[in-house]
Backbone as CSV, one residue per row, in Angstrom:
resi,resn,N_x,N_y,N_z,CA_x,CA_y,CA_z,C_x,C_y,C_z
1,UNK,-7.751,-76.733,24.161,-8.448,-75.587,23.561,-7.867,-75.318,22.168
2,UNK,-8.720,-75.528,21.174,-8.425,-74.783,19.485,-8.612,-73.193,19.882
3,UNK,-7.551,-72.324,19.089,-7.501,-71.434,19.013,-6.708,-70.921,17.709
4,UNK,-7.764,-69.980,17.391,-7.635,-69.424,15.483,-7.043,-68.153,15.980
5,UNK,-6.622,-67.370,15.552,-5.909,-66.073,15.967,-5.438,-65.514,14.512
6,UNK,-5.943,-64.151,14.358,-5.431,-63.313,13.198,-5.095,-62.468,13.606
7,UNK,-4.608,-60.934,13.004,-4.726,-59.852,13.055,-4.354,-58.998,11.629
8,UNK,-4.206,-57.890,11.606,-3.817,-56.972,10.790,-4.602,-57.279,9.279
9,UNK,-5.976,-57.226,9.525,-7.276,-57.846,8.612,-7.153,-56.647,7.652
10,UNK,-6.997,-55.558,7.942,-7.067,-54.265,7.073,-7.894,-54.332,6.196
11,UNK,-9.503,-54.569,6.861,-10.867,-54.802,5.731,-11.036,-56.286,5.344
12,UNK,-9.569,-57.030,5.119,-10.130,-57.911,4.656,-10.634,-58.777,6.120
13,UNK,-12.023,-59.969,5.387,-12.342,-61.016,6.388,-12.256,-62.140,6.030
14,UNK,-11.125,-62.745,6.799,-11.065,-64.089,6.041,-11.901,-65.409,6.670
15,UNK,-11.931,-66.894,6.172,-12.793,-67.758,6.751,-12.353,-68.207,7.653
16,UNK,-12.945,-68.054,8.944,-12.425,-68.792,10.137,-12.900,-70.574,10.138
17,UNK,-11.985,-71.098,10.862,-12.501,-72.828,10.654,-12.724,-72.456,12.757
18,UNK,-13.625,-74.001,12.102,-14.263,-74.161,13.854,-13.033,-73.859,14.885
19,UNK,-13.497,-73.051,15.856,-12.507,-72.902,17.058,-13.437,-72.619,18.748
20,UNK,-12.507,-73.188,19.470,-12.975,-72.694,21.059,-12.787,-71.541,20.955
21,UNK,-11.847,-70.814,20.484,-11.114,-69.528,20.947,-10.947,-68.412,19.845
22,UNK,-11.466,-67.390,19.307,-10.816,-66.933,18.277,-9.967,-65.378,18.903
23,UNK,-9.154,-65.164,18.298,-8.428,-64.102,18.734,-8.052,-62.743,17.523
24,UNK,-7.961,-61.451,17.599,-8.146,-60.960,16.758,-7.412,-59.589,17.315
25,UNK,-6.097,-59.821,16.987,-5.169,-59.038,17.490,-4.850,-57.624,17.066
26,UNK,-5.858,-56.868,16.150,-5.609,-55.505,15.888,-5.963,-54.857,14.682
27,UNK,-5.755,-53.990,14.007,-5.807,-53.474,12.589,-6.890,-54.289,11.434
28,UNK,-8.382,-53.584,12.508,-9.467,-54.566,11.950,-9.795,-53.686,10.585
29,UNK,-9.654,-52.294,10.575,-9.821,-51.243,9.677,-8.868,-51.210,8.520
30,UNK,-9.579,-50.820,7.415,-8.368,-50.561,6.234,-7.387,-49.746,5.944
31,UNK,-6.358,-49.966,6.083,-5.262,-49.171,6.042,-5.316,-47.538,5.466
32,UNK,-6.036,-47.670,3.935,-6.215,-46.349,3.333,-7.475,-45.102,3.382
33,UNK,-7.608,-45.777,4.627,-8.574,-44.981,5.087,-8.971,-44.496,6.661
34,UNK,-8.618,-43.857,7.041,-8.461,-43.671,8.332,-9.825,-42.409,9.027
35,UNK,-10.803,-42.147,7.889,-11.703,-41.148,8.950,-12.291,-42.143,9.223
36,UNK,-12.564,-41.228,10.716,-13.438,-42.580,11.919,-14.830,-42.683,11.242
37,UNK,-15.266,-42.066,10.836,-17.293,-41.954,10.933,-17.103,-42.919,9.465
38,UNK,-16.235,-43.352,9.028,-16.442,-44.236,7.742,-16.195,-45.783,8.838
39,UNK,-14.593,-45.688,9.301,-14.598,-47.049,10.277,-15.748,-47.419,11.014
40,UNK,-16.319,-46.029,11.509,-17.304,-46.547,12.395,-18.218,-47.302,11.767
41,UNK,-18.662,-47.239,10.283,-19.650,-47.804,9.650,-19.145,-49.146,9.339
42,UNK,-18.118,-49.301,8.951,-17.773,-50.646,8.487,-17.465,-51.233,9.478
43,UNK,-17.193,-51.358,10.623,-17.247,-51.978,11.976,-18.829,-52.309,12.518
44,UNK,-19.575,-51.505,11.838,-21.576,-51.564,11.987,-21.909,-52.191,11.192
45,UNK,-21.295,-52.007,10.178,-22.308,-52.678,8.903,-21.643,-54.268,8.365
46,UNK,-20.360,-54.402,8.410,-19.783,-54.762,7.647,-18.572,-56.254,8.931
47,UNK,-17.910,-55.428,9.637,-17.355,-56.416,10.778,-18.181,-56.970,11.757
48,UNK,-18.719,-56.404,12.087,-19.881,-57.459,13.212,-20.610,-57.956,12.691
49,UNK,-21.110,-58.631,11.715,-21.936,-59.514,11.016,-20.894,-60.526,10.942
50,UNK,-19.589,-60.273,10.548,-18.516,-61.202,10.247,-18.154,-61.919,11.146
51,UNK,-17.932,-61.052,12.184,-17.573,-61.401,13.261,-18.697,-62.717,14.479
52,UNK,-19.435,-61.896,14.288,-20.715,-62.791,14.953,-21.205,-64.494,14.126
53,UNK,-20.671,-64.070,12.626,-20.791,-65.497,12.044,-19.800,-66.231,12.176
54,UNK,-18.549,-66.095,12.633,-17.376,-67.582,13.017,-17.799,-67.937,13.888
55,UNK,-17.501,-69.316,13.513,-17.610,-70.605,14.121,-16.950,-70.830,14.938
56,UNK,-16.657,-69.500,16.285,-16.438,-69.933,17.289,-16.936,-69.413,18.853
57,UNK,-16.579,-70.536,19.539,-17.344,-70.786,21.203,-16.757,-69.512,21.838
58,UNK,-16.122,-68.430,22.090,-15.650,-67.680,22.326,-14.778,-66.718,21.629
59,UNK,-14.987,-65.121,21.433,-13.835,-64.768,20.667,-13.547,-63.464,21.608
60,UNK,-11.872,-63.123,21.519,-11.730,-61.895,22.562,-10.766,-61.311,20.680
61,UNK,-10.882,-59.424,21.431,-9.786,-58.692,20.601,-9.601,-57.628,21.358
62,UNK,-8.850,-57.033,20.521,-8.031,-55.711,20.589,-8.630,-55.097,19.149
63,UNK,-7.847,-53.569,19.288,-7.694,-52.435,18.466,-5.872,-52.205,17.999
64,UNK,-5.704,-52.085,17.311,-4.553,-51.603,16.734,-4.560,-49.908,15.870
65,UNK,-3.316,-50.023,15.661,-2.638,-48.106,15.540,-3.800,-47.962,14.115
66,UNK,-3.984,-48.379,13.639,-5.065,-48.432,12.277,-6.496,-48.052,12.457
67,UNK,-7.290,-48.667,13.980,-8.305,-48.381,14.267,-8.780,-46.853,15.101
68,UNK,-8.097,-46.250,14.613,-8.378,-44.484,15.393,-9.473,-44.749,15.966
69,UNK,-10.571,-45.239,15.513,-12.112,-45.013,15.951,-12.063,-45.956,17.240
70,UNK,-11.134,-46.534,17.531,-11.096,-47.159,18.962,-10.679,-45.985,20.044
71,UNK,-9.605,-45.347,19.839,-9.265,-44.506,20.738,-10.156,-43.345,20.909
72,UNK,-11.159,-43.106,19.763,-12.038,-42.032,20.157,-13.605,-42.360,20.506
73,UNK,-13.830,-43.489,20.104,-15.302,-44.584,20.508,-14.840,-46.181,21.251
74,UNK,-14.040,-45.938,21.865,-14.029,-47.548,22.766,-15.349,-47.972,22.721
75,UNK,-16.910,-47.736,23.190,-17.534,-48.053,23.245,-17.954,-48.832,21.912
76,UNK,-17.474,-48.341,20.713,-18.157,-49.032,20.090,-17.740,-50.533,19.549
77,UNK,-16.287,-50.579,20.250,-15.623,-51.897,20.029,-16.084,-52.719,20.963
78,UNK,-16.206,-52.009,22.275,-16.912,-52.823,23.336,-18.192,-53.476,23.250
79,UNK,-19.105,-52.861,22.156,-20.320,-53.500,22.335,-20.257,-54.594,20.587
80,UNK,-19.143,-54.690,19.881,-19.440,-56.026,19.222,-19.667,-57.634,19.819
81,UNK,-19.733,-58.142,19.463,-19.710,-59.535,19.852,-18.554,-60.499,20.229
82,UNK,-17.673,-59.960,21.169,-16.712,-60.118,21.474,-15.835,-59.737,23.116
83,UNK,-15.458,-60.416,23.709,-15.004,-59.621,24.890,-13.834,-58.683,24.381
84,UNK,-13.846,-57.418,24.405,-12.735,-56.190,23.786,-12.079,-56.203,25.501
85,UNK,-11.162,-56.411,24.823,-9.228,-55.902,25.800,-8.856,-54.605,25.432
86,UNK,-8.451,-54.239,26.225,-8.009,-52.839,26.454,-7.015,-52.519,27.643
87,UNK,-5.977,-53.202,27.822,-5.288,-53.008,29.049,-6.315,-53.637,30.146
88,UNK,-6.617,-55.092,29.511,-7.605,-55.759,30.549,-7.695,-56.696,30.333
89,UNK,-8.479,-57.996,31.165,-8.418,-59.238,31.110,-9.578,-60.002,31.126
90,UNK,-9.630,-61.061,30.621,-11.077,-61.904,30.686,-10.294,-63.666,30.990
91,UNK,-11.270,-64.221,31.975,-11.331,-65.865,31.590,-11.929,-66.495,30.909
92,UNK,-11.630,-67.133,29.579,-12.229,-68.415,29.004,-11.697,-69.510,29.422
93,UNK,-12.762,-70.585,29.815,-12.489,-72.234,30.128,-11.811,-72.094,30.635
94,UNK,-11.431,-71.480,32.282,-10.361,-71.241,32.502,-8.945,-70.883,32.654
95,UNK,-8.825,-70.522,31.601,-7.537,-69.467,30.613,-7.671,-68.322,30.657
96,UNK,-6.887,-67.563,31.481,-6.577,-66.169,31.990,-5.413,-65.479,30.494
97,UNK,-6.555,-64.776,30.215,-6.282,-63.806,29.043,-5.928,-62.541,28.869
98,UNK,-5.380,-61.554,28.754,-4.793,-60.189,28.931,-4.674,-59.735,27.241
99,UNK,-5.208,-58.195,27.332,-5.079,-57.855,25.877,-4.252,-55.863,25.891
100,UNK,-3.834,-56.202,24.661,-3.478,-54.204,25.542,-3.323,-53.895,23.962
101,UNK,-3.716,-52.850,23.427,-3.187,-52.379,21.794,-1.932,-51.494,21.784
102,UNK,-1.318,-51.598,22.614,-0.245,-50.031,22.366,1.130,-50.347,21.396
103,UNK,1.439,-49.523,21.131,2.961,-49.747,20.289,3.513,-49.085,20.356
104,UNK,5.502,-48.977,19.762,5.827,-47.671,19.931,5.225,-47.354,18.865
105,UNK,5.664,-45.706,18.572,5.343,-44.808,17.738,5.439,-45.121,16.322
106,UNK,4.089,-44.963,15.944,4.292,-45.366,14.334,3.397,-44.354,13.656
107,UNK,3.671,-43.459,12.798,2.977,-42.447,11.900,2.496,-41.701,12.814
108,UNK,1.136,-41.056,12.397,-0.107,-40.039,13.788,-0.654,-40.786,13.805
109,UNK,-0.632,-42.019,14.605,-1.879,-43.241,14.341,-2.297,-43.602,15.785
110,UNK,-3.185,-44.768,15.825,-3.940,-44.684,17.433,-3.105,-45.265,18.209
111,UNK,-2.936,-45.039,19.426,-2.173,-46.258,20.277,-0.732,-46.200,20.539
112,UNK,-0.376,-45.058,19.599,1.175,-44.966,20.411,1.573,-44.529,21.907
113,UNK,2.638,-44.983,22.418,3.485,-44.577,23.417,4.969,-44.528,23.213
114,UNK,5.607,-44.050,23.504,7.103,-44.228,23.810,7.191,-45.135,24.690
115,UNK,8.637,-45.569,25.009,8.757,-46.836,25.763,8.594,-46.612,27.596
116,UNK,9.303,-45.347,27.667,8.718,-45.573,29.266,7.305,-45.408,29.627
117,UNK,6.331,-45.241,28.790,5.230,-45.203,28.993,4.518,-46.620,28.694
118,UNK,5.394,-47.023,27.832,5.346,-48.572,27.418,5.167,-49.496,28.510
119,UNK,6.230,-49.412,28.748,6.669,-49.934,29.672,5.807,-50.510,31.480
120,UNK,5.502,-49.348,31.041,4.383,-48.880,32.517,3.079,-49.995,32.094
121,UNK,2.527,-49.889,30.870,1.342,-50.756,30.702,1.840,-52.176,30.612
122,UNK,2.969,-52.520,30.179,3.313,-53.907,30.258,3.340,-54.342,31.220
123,UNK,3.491,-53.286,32.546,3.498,-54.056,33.944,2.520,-54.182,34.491
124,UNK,1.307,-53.972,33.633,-0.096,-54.406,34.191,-0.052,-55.325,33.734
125,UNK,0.086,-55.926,33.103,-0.010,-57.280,32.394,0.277,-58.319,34.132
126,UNK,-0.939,-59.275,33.909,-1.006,-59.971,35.339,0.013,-61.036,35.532
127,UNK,0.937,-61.128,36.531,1.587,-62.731,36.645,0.178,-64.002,36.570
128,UNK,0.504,-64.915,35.827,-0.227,-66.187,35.349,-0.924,-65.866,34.459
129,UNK,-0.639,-64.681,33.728,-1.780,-64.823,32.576,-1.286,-66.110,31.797
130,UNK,-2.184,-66.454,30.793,-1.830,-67.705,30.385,-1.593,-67.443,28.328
131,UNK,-2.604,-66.460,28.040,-2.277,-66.277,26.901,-2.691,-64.409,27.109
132,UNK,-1.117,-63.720,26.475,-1.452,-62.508,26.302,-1.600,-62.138,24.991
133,UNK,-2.374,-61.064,24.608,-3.002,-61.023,22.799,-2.482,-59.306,22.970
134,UNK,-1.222,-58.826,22.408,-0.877,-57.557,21.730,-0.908,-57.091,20.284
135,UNK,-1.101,-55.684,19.991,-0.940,-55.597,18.624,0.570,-55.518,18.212
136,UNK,1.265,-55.551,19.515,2.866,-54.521,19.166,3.821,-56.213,18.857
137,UNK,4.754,-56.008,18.669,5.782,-57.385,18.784,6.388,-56.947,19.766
138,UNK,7.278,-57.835,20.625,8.619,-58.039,21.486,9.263,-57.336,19.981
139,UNK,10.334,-56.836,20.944,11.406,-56.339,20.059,12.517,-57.698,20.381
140,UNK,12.993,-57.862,18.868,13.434,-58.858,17.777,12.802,-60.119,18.137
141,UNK,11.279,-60.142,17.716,10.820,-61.300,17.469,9.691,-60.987,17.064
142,UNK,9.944,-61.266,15.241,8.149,-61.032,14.613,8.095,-59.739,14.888
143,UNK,9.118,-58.600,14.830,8.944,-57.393,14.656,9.427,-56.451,13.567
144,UNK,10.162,-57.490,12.510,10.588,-56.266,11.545,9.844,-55.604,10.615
145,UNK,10.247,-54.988,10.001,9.319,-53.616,9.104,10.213,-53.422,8.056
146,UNK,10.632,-54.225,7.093,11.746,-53.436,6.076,13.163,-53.675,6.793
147,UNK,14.220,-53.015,7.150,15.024,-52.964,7.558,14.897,-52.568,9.263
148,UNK,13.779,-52.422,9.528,13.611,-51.473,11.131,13.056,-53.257,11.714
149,UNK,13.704,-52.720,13.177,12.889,-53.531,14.358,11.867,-52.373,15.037
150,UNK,10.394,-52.877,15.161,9.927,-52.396,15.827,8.933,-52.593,17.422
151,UNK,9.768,-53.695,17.318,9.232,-54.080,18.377,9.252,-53.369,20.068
152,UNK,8.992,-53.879,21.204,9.190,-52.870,21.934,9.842,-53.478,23.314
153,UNK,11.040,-53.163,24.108,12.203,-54.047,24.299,11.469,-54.338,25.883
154,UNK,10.943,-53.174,26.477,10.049,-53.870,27.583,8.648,-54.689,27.463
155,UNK,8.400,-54.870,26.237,7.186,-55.968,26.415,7.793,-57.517,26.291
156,UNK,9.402,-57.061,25.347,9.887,-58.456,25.913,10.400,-58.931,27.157
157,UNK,10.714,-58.042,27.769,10.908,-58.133,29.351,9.856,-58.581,29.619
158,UNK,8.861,-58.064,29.552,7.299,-58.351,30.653,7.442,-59.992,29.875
159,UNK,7.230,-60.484,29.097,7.042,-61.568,28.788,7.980,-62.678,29.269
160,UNK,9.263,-61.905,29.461,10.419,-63.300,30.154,9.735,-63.416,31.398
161,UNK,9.491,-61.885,31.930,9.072,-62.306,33.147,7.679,-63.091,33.576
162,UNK,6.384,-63.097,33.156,5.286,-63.112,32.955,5.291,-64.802,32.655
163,UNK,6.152,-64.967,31.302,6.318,-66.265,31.106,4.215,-66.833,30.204
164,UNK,3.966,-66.133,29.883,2.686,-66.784,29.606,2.787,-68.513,28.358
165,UNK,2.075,-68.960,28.511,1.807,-70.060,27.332,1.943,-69.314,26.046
166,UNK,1.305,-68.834,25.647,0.774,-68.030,24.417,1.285,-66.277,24.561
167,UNK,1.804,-66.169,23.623,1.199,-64.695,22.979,1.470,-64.310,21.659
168,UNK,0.230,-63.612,21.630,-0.160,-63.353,19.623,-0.126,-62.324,19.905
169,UNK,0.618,-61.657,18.678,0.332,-60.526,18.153,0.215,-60.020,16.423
170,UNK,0.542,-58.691,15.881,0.963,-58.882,14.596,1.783,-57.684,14.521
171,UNK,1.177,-56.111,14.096,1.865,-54.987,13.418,2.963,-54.905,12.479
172,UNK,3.553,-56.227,12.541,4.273,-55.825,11.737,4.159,-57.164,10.825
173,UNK,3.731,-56.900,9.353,3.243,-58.064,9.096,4.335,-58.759,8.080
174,UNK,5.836,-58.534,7.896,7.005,-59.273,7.705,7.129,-60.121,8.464
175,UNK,6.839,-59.973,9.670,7.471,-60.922,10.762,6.419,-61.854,11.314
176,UNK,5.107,-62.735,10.423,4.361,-62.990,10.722,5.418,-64.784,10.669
177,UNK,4.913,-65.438,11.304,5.346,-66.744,11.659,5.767,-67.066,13.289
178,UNK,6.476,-68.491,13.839,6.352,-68.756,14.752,7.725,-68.329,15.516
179,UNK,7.625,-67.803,16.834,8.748,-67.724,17.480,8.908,-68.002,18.915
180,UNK,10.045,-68.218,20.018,10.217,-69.038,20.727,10.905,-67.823,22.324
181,UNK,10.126,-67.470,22.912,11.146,-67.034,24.415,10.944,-67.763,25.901
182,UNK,11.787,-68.334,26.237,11.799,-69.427,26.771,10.133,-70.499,27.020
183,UNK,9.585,-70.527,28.031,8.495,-71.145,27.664,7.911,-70.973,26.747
184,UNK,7.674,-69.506,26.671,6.192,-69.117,25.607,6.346,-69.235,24.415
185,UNK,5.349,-69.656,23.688,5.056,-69.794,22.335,4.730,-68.032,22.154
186,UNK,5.347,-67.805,20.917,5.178,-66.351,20.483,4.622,-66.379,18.935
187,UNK,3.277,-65.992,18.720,3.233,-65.983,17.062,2.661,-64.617,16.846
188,UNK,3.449,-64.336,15.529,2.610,-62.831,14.608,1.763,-63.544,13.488
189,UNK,0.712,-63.132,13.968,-0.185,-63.942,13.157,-1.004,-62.788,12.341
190,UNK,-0.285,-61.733,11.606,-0.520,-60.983,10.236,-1.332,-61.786,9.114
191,UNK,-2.325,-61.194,8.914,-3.046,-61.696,8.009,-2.341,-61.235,6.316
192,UNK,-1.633,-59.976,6.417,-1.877,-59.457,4.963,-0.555,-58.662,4.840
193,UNK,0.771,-59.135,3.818,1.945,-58.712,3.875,2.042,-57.305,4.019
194,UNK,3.234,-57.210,3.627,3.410,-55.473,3.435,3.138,-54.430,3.051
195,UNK,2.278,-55.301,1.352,1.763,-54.300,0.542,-0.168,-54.177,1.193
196,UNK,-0.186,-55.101,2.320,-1.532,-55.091,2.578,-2.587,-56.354,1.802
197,UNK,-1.682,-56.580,1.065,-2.439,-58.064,0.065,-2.341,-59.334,1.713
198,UNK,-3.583,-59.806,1.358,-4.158,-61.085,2.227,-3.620,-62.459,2.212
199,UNK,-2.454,-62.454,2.642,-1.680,-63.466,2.269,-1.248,-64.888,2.904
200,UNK,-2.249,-64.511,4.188,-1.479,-65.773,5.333,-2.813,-65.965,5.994
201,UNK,-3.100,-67.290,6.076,-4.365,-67.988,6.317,-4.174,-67.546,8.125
202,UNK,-5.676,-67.434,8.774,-5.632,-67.420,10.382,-4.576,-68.689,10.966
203,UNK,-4.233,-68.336,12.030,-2.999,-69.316,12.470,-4.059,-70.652,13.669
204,UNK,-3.950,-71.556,13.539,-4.414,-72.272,14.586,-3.448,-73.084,15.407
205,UNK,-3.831,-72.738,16.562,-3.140,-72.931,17.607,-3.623,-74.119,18.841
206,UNK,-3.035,-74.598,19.200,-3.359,-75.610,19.948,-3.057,-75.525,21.583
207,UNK,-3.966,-75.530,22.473,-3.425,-75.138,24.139,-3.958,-76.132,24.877
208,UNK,-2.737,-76.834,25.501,-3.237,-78.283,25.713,-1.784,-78.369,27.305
209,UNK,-2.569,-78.171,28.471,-2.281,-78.991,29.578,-1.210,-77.787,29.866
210,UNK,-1.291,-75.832,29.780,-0.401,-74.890,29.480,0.326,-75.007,28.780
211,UNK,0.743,-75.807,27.686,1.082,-75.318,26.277,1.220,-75.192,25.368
212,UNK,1.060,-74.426,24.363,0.718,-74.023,23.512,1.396,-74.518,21.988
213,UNK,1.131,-75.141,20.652,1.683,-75.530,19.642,0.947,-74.946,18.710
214,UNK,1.480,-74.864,17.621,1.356,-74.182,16.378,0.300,-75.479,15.518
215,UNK,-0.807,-75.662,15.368,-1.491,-77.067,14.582,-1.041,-76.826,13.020
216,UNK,-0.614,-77.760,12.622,0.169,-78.251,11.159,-1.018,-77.774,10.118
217,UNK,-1.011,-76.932,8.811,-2.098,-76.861,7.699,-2.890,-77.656,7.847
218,UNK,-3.898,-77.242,7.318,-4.803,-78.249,6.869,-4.485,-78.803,5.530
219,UNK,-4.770,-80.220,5.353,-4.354,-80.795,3.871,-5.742,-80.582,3.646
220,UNK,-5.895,-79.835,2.140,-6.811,-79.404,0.782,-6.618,-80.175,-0.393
């Protein structure tokens, strides 16, 4: 299975290349703008056209702390062209998938929890999922922010334990690149650095026989 995976788009849409799988891990909305009845439009007018035109055989997402208009219209993420996760799961081609948006606490933004509440949703997360798609990082991996870790220390638990092939996430988009907890392949696949500039091409990923590799650039 090819699998393209972004997140933290903040407006921007970048070109997806052919994939089985696309994944789209959070912060589909622009950062400097946060009233919903505007997101809601550019998620109508503007992301589901985008979305519906990649070139791929399946795509699942999430919402991230950026998309307010998720936590107050789920429905309307639910009805793009996409299977939407929400502390829930779907099969493609046989690949048991799990998605959840929460993080710790960051600004007044959508989707926070503290950790024992954290905690609690990570343990829905199913034994055998095969690829899990968060907006949050494991804490210290693909989670820093400046000088802060923000990752969150029981989703790295759930993951030693869980053990999946895959899991993508982004939020924190310093820490975008590849990382390693015991089986699982772990990538933050941040589209757009710190300052929000669009800086890191979708990540393609390769899932072949449970597991998962990072596919080498494309030569241009």
């Amino acid at each position: 299975m090819r699998i393209v995976a972004l997140a933290d788009l903040h407006g921007h849409l970048p070109v997806v290349p052919p994939c089985d799988l696309l994944i789209v891990a959070g912060d589909l909305c622009a950062a400097d703008d946060h009233d919903v009845t505007e997101q809601e439009r550019w998620l109508g007018a503007t992301f589901a056209p985008w979305l519906a035109a990649t070139p791929a055989r399946h795509r699942v997402g999430l919402a991230g702390n950026h998309d307010l208009v998720a936590e107050r219209r789920p429905d309307l993420l639910a009805a793009l062209p996409w299977a939407y996760l929400c502390d829930s799961g779907v099969t493609v081609d046989g690949v048991d998938i799990w998605g959840s948006p929460w993080q710790t606490p960051w600004d007044d933004l959508a989707f926070n929890l503290d950790e024992p509440a954290l905690s609690a949703r990570w343990d829905e997360i199913p034994p055998g999922t095969s690829i899990l798609v968060t907006h949050a990082p494991p804490h210290g991996l693909g989670d820093r922010v400046g000088s802060l870790r923000v990752g969150s220390p029981s989703l790295r638990r759930r993951v030693t334990e869980v053990a999946p092939a895959l899991h993508v996430f982004g939020h924190a988009h310093e820490g975008h690149g590849v990382y390693h907890l015991g089986a699982s392949l772990l990538v933050n696949v941040a589209v757009t650095d710190a300052t929000y500039r669009p800086v890191n091409p979708p990540t393609v990923i390769e899932l072949l026989d449970g597991r998962a590799a990072v596919a080498p650039p494309a030569v241009t």
